[in-house]
N, C-alpha and C positions, 0 to 999 in steps of 0.2 A: 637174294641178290643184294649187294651192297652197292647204298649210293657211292659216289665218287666226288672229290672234293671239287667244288666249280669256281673258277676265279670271277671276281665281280669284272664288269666289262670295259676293260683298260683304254682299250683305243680305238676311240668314237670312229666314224667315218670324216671328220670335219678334221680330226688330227691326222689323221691318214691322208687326206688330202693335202695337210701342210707340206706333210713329209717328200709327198706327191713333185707339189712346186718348187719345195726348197732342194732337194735334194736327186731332181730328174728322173724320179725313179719311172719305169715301167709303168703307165694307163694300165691299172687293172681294176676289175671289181673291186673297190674298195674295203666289201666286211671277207674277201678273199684276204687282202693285207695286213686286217684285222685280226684274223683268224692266223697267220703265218707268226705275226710279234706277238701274237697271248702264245703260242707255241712256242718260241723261242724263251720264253721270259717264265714260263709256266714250272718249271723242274725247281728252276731258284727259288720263287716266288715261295711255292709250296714247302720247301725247306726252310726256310728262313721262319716263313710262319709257325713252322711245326715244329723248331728249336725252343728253348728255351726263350724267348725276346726279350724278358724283364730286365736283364743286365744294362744300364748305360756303356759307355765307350768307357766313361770313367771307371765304375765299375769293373767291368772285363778287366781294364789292366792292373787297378789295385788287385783282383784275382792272378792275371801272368806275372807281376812281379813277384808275388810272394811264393808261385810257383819255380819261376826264374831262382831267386835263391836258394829252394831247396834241391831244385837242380844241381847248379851247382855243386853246394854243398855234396851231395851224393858221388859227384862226381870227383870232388876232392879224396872222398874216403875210398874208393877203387882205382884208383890213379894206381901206376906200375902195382899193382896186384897180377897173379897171374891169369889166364884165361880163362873164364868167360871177364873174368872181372874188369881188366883193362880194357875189353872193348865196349861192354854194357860203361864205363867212364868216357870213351869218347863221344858213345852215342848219344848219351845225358847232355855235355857239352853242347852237341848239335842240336839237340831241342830246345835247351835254353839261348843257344844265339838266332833261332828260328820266332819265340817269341819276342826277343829284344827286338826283333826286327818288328812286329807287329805293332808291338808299344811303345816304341820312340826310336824306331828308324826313319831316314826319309821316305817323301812318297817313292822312290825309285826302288826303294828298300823294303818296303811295305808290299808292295806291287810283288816282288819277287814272292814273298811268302805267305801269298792267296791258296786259298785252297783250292782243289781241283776243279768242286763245283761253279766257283765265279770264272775258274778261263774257260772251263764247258760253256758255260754264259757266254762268254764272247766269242769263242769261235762260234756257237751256234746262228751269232750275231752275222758274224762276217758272213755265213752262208748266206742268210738273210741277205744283206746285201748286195752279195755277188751276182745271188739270182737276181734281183729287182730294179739294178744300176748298170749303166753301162761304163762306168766309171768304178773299176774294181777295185777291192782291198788293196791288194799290190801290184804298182805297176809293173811293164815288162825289166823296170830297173830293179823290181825289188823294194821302190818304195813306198811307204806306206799312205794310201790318203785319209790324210787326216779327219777329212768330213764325214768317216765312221765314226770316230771318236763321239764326231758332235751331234752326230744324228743319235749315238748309244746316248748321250748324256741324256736329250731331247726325250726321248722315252725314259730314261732315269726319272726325271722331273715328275714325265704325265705319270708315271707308277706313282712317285711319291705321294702326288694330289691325289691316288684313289686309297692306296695301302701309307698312309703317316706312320703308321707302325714300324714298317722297316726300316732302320735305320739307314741299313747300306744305301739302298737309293736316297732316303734323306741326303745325307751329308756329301752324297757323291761332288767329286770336283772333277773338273774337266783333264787336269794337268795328272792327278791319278788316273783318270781313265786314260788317257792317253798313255801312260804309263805301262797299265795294263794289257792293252793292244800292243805295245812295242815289246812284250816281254813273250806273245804267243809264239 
């Protein structure tokens, strides 16, 4: 039998209980709460760890750019050629404006060209929420409450203080995250 990877234990009962007051949620057992955000947070968590992490931000994009150009490039040279060719051309194109978005789009822009696993992350969030608050993701108007965002950020942070490693909750901002919620 194989062990299975265990995450170090991210949210105490004392934060849980913040969460608790600031945010109304539902009197529950608190390492119940606890156990609900290490499952919500646990897919990402484990991935991220288990990628590659050496890259800085810097990094990574001195890598998309010099990719971005050969994009291009490629896509220059199949341009009105006939089929497959012309369309392996436009499909290039779309990859390389999928990274420019990554490396120096806005955050609105950035936000768009997440991968799948980060809005897995957040919807898995919003269930989180929906069950624990009486105060739901979206109201009957459709709009959004924002104090998802800030309660997701809240747990960004405490992640960060246990895993420094991952960058993504390092450097998380509020205004991206928000971002990211309004793009689900």
């Amino acid at each position: 039998m194989t062990s299975t990877f265990e995450l170090k234990n991210i949210f105490d009962n004392k934060f849980c209980q913040l969460l608790c007051d600031v945010y109304k949620f539902d009197e529950q057992n608190l390492n119940i709460m606890s156990n609900e955000l290490s499952d919500v947070f646990r897919d990402f968590i484990i991935l991220v760890l288990s990628e590659n992490n050496s890259y800085s931000i810097e990094e990574r994009n001195k890598l998309y750019n010099e990719a971005i150009y050969n994009l291009q490039h490629a896509s220059k040279l199949l341009k009105g050629m006939p089929h497959p060719a012309s369309s392996m051309s436009y499909k290039l194109l779309k990859m390389s404006d999928t990274l420019k978005k990554v490396t120096s789009g806005n955050k609105k822009e950035k936000s768009k060209a997440n991968r799948f696993i980060e809005k897995n992350l957040v919807r898995k969030f919003i269930l989180f929420w929906d069950k624990n608050s009486i105060n739901k993701y979206l109201s009957p108007e459709n709009k959004i409450n924002y104090d998802v965002c800030k309660c997701f950020f809240e747990c960004s942070k405490k992640i960060s203080s246990v895993y420094p490693e991952i960058e993504w909750f390092r450097v998380c901002e509020i205004e991206f995250i928000e971002s990211i919620f309004e793009n689900i």
